[in-house]
Backbone as JSON Lines, residues from 0, in Angstrom:
{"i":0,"aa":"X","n":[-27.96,-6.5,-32.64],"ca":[-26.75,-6.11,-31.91],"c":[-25.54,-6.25,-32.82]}
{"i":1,"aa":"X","n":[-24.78,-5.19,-32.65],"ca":[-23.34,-5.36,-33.02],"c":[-21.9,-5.73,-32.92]}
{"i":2,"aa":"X","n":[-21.06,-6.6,-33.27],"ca":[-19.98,-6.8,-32.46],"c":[-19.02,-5.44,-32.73]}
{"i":3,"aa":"X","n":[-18.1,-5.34,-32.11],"ca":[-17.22,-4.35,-31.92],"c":[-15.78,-4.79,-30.92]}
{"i":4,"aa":"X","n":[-14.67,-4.39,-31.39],"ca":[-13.46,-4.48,-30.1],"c":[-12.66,-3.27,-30.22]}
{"i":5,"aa":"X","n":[-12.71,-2.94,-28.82],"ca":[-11.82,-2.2,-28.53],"c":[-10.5,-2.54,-27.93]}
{"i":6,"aa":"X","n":[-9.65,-1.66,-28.21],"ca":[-8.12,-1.8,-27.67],"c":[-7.97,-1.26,-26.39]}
{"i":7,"aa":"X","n":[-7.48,-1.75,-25.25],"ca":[-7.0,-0.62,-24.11],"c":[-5.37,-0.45,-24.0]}
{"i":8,"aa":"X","n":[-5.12,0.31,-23.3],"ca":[-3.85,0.81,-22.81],"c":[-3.55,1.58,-22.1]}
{"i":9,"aa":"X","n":[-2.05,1.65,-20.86],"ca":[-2.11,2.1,-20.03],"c":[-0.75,2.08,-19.47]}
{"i":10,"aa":"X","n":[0.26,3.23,-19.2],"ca":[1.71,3.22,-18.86],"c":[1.53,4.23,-17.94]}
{"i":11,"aa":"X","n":[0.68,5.0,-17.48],"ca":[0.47,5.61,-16.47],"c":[-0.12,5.06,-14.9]}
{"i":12,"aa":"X","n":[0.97,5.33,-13.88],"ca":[-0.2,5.09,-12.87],"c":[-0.33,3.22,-11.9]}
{"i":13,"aa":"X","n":[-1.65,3.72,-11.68],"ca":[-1.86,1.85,-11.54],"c":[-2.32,0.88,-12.74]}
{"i":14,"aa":"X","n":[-1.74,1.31,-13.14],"ca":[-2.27,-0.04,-15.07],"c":[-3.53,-0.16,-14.58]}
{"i":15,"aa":"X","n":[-3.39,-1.66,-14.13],"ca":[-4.06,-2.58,-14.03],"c":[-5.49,-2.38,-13.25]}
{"i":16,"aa":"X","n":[-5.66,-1.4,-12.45],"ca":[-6.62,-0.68,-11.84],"c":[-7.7,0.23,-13.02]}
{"i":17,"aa":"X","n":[-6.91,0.92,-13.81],"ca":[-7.09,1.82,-14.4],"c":[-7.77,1.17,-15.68]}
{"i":18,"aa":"X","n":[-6.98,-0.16,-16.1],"ca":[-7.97,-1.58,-17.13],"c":[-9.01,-1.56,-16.85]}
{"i":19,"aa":"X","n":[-8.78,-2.45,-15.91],"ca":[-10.2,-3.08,-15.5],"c":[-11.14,-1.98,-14.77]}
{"i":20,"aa":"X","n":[-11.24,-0.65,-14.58],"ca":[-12.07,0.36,-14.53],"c":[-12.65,1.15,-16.02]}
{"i":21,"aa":"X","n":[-11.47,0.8,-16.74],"ca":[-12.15,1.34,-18.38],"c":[-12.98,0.25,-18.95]}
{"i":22,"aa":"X","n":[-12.5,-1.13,-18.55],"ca":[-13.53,-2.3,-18.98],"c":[-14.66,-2.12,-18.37]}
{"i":23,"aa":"X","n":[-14.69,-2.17,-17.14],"ca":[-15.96,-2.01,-16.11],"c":[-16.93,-0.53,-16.98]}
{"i":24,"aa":"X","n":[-16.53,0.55,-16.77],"ca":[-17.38,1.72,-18.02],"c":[-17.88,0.72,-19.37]}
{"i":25,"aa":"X","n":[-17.09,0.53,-19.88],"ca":[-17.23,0.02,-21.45],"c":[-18.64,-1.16,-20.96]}
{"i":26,"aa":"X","n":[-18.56,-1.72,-19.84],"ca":[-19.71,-2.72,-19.96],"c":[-20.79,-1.98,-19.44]}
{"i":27,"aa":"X","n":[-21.11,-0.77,-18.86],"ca":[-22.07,0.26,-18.54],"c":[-22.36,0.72,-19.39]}
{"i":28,"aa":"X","n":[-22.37,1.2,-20.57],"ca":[-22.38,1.39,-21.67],"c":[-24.06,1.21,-22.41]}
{"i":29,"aa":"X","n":[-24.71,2.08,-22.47],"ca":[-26.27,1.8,-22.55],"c":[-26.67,0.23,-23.85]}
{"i":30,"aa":"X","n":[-27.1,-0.23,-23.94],"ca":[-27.6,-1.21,-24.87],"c":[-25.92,-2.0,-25.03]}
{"i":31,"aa":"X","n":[-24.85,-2.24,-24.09],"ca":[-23.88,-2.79,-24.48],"c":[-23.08,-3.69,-23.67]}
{"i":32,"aa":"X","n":[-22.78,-4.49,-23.87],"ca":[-21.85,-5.67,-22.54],"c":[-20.75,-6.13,-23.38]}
{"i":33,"aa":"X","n":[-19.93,-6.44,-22.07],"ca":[-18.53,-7.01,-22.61],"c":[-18.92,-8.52,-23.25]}
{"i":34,"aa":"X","n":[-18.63,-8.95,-23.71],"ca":[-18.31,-10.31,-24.13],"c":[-17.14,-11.01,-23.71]}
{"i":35,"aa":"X","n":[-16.18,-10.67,-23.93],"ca":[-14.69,-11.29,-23.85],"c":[-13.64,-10.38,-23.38]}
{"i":36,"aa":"X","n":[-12.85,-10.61,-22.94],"ca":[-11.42,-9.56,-22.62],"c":[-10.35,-10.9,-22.72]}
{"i":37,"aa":"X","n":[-9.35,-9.67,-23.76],"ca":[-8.44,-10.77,-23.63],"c":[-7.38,-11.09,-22.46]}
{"i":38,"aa":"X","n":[-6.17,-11.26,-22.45],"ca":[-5.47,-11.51,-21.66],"c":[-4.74,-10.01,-21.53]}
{"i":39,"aa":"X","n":[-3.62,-9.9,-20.2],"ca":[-3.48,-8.64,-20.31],"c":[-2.19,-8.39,-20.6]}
{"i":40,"aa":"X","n":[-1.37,-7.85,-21.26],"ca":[0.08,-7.93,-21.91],"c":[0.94,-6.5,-21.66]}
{"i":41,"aa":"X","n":[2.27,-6.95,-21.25],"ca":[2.84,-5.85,-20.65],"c":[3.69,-5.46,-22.13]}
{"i":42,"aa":"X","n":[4.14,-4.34,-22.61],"ca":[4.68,-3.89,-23.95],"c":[5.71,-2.87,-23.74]}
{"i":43,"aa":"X","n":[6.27,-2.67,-24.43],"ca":[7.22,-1.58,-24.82],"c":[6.54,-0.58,-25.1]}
{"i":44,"aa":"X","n":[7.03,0.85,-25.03],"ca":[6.61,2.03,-25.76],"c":[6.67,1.9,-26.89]}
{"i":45,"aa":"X","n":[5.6,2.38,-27.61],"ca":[5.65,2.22,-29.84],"c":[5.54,3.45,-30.16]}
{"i":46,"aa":"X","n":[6.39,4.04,-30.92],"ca":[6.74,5.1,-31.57],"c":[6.62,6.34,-30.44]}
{"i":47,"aa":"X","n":[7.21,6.36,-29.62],"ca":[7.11,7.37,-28.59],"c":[8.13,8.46,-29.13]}
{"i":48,"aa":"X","n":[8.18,9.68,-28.4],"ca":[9.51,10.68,-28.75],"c":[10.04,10.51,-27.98]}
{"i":49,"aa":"X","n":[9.94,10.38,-26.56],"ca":[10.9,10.45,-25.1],"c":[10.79,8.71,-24.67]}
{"i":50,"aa":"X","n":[11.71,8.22,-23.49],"ca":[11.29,7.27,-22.68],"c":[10.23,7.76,-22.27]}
{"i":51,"aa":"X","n":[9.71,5.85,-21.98],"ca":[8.21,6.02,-21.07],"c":[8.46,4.6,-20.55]}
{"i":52,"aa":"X","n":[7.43,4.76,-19.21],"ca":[7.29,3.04,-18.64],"c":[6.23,2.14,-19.71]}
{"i":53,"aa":"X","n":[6.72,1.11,-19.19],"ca":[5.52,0.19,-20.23],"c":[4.25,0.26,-20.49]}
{"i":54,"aa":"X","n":[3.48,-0.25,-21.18],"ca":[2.48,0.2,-21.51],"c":[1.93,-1.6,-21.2]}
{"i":55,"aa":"X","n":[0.63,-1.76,-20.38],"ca":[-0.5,-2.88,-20.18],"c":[-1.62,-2.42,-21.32]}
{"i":56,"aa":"X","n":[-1.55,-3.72,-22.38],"ca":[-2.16,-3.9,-22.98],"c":[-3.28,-4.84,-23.05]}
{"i":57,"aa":"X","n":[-4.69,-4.45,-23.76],"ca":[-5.61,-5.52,-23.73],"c":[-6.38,-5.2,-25.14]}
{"i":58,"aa":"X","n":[-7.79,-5.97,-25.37],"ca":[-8.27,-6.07,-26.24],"c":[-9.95,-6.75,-25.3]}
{"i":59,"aa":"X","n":[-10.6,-5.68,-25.83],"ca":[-12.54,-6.31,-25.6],"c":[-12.77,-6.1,-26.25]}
{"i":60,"aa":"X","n":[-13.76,-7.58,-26.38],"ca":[-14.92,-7.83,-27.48],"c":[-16.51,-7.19,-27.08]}
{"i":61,"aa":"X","n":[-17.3,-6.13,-27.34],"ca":[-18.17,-5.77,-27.36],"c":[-19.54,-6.01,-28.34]}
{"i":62,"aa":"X","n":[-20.71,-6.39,-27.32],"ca":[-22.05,-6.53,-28.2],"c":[-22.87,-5.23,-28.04]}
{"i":63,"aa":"X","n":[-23.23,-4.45,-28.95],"ca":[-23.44,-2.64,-28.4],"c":[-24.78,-2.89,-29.64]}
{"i":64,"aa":"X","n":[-25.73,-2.13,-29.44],"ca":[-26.39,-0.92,-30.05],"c":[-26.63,-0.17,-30.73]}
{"i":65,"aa":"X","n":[-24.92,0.83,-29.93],"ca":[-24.72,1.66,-30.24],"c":[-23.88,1.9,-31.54]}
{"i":66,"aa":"X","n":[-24.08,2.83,-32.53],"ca":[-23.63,2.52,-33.77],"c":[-22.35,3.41,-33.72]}
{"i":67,"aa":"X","n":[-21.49,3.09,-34.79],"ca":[-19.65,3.59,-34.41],"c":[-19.56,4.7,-33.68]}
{"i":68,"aa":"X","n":[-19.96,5.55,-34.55],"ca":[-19.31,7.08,-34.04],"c":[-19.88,7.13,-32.55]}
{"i":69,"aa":"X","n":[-21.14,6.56,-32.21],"ca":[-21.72,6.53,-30.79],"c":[-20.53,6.06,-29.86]}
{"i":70,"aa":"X","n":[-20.39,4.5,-30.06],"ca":[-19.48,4.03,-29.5],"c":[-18.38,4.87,-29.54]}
{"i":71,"aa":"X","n":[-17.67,5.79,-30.17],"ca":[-16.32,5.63,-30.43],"c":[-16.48,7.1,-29.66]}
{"i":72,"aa":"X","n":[-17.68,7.97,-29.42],"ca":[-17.62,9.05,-28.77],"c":[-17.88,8.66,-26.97]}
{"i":73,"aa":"X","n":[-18.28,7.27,-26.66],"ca":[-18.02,6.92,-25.75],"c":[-17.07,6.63,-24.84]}
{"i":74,"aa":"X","n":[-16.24,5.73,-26.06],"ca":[-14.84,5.59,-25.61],"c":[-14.06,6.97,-25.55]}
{"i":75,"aa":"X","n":[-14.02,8.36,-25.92],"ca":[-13.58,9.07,-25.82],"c":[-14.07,9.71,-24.19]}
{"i":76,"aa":"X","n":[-15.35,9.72,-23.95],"ca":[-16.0,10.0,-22.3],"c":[-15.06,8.84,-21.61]}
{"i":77,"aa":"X","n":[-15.35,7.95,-21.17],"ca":[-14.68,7.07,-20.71],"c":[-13.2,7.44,-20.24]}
{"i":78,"aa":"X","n":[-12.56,8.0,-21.54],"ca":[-10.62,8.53,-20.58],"c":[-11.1,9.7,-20.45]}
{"i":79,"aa":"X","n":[-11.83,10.86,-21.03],"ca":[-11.94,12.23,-20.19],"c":[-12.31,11.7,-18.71]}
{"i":80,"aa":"X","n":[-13.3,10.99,-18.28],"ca":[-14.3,10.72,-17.43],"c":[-12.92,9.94,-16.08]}
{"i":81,"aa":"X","n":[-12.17,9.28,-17.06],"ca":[-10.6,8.81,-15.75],"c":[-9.73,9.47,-15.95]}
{"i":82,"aa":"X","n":[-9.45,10.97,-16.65],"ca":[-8.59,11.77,-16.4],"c":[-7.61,11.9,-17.55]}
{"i":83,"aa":"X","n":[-7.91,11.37,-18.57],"ca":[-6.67,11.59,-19.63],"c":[-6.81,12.25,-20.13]}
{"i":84,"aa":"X","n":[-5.79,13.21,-20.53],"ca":[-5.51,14.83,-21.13],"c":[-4.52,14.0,-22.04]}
{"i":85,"aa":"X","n":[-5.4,14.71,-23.11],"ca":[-4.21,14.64,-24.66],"c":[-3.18,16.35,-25.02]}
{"i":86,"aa":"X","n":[-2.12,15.27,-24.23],"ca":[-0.56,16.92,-24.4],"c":[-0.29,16.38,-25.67]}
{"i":87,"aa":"X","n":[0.24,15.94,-26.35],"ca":[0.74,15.23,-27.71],"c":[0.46,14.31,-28.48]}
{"i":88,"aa":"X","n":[1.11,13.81,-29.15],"ca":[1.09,12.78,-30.22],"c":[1.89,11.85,-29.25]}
{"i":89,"aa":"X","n":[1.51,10.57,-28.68],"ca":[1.88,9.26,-28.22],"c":[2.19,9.56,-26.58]}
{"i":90,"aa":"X","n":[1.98,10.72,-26.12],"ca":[2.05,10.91,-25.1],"c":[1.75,9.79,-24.09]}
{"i":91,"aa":"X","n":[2.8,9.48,-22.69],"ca":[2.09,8.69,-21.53],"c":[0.3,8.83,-21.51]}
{"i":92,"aa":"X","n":[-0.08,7.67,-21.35],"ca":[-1.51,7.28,-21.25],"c":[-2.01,7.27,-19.82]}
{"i":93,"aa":"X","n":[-2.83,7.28,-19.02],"ca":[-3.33,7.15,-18.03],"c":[-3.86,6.07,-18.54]}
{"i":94,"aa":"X","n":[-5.31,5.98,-19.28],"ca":[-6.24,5.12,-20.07],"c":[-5.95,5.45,-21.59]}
{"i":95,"aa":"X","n":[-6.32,4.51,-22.74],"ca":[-6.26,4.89,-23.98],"c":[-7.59,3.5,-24.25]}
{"i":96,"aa":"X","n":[-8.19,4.06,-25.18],"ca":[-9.51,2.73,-25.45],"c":[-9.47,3.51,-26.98]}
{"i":97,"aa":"X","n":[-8.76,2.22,-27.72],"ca":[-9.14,2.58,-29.23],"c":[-10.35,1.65,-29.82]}
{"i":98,"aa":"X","n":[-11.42,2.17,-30.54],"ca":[-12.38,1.56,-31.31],"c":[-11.49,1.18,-32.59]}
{"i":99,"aa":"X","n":[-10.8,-0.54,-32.56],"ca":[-10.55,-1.08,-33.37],"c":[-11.16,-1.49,-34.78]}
{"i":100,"aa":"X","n":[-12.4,-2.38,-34.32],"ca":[-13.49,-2.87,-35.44],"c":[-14.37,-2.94,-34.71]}
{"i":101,"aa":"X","n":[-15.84,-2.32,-35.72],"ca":[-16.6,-2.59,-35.68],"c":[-18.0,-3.26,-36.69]}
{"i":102,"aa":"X","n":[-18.18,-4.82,-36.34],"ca":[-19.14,-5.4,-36.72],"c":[-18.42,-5.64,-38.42]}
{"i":103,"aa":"X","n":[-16.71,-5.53,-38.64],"ca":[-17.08,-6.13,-39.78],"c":[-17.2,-4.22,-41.03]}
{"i":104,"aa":"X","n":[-17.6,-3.22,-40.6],"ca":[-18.41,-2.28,-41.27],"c":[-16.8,-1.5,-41.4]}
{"i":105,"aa":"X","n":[-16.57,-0.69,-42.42],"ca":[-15.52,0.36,-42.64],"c":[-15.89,1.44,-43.05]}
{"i":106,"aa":"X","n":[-15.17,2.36,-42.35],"ca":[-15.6,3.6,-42.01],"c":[-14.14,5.08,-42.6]}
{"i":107,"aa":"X","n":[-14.45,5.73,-43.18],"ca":[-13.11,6.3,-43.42],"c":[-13.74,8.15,-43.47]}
{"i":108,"aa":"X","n":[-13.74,8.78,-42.29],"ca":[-14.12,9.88,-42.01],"c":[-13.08,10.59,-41.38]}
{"i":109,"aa":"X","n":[-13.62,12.1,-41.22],"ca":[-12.64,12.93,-40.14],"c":[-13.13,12.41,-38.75]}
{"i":110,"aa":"X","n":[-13.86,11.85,-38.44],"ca":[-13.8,11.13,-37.12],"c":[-13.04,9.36,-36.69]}
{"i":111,"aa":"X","n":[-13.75,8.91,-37.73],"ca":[-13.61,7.71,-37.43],"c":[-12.86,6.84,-39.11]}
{"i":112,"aa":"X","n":[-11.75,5.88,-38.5],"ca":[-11.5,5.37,-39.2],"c":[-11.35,3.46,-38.69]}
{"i":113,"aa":"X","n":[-12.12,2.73,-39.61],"ca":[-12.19,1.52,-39.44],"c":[-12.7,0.33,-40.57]}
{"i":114,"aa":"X","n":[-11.45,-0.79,-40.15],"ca":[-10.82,-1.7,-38.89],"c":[-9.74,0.09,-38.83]}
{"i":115,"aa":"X","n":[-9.26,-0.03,-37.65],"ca":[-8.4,1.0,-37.32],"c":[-7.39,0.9,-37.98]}
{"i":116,"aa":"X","n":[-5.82,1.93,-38.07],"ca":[-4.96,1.71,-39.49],"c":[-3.92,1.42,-38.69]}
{"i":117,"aa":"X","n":[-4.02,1.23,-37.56],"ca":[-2.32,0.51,-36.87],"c":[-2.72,-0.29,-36.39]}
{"i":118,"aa":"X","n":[-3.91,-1.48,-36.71],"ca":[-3.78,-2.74,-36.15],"c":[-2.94,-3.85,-36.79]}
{"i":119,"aa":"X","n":[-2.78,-4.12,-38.08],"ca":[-1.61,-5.04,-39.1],"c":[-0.51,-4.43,-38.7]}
{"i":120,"aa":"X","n":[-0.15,-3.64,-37.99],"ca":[1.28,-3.14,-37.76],"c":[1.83,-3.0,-36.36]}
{"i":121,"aa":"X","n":[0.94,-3.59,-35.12],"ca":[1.31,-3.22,-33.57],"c":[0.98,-4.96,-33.44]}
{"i":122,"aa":"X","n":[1.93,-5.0,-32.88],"ca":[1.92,-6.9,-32.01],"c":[1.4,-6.54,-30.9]}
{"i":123,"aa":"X","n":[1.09,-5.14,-30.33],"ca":[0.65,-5.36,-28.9],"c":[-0.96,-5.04,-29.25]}
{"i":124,"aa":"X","n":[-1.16,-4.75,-30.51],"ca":[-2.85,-4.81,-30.85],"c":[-3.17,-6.45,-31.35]}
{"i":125,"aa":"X","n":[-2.37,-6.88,-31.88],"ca":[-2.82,-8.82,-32.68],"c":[-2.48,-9.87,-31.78]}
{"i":126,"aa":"X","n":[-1.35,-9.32,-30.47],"ca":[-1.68,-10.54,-29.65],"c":[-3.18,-10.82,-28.68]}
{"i":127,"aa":"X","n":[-3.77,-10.01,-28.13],"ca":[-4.35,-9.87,-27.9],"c":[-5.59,-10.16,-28.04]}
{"i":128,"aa":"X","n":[-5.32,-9.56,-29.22],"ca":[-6.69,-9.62,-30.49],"c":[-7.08,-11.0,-31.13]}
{"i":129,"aa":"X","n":[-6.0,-11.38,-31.04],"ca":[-5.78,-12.99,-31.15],"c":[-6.53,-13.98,-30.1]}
{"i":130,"aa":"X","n":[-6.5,-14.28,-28.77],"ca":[-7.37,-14.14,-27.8],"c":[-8.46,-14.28,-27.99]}
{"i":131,"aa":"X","n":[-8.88,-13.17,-28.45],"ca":[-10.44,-13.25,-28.72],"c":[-10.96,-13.97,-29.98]}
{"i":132,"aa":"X","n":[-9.68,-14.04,-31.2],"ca":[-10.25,-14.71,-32.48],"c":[-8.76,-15.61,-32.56]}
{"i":133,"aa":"X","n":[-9.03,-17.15,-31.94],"ca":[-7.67,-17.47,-32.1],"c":[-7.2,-17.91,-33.64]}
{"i":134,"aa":"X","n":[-8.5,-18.22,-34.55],"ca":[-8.31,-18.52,-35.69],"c":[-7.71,-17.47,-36.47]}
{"i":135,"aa":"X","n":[-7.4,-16.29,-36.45],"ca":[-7.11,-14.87,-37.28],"c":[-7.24,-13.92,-37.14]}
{"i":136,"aa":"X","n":[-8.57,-14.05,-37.23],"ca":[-9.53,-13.3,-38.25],"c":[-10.72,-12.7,-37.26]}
{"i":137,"aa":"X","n":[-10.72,-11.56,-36.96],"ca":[-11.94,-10.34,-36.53],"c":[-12.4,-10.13,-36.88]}
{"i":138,"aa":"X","n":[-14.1,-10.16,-37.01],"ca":[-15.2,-9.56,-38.24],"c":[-14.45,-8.93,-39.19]}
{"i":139,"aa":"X","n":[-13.74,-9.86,-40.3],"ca":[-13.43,-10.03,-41.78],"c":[-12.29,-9.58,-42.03]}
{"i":140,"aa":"X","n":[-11.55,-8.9,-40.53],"ca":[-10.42,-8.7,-40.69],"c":[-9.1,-9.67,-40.71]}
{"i":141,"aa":"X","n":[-8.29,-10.2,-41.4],"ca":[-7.31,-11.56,-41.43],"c":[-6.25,-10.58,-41.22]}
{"i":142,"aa":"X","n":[-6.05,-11.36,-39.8],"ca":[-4.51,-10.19,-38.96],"c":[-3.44,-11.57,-38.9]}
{"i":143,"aa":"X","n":[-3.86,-12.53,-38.8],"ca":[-2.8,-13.82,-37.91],"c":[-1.32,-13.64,-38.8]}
{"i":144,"aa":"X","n":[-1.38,-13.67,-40.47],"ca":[-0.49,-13.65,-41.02],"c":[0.39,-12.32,-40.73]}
{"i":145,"aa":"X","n":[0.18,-10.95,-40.86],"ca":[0.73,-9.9,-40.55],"c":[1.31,-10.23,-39.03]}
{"i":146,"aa":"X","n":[0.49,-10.71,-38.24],"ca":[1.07,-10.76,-36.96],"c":[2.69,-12.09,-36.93]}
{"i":147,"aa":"X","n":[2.79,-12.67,-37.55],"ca":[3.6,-13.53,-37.77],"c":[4.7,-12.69,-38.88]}
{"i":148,"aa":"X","n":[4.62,-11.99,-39.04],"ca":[5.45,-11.22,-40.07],"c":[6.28,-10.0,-39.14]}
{"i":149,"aa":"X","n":[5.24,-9.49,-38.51],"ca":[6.13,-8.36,-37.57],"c":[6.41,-8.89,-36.11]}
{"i":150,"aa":"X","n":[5.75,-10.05,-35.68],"ca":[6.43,-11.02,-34.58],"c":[6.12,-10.32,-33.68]}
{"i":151,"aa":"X","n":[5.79,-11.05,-32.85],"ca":[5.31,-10.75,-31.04],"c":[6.07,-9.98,-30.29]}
{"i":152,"aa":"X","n":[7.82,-9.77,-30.88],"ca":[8.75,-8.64,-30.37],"c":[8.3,-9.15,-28.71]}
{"i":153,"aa":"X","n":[8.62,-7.83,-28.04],"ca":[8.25,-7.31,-26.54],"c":[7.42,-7.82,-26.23]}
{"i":154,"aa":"X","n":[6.24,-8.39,-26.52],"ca":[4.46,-8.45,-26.31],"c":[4.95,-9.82,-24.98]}
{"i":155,"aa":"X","n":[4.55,-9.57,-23.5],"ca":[5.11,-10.14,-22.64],"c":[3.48,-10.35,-21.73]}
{"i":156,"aa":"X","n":[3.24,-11.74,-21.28],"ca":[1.97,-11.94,-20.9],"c":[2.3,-11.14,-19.29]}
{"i":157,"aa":"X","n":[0.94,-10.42,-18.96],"ca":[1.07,-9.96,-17.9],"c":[0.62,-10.9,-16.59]}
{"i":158,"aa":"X","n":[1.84,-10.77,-15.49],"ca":[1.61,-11.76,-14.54],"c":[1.25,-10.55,-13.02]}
{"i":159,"aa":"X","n":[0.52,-11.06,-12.52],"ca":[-0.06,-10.04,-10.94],"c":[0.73,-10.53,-10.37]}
């Protein structure tokens, strides 16, 4: 088995409904279960063109099977499958599930690129992410220092 984490996100809608229904898929997931979820964090829009409402952020740890591009064509079923239509570049999200890292392995294709290339640079991807690895460090990835460099900003724990 492999470890793997994905990112979620969500400024459309009912957030928090719409989370924990992309987590719930992600653990249906043939040969795959959640392990961990981190905490859930309310954020600012990042690099948007227009206003937008906030964005609920999270981070799961996955034990899968399934090997990247599998996974990562899953996570793509998963927001077709709850309704997200890609109009643009940063467009409002309904669901968003990015395949962050997986198992440690790097990948640099026209499909897939990994550890992903805006995780050292989004506090609403390393707090999180943090959570699950409070020491740093994600299968071999060392984020803690970068995350202390571009600072937690906005990154606001989400309260129900």
């Amino acid at each position: 088995m492999k470890e793997a984490v994905v990112a979620l996100g969500s400024n459309v809608g009912d957030r928090l409904r719409q989370m924990e229904a992309a987590i719930k898929a992600l653990d249906r997931l043939p040969r795959t279960r959640v392990l961990a979820v981190s905490r859930f964090y309310v954020t600012d829009p990042f690099d948007v063109p227009e206003p937008q409402e906030d964005y609920l952020n999270a981070c799961v740890k996955l034990e899968t099977d399934l090997g990247a591009h599998v996974l990562l064509g899953a996570c793509l079923g998963i927001e077709a499958g709850m309704g997200k239509v890609r109009t643009y570049r940063n467009a409002p999200r309904l669901i968003d599930l990015d395949l962050l890292l997986y198992d440690g392995e790097r990948y640099n294709d026209q499909d897939l690129t990994l550890p992903h290339p805006g995780i050292l640079q989004r506090a609403f991807v390393m707090v999180p992410l943090r959570d699950l690895y409070p020491e740093g460090v994600a299968l071999g990835l060392q984020f803690q220092q970068e995350l202390e460099q571009v600072g937690e900003g906005t990154v606001r724990l989400y309260s129900r």
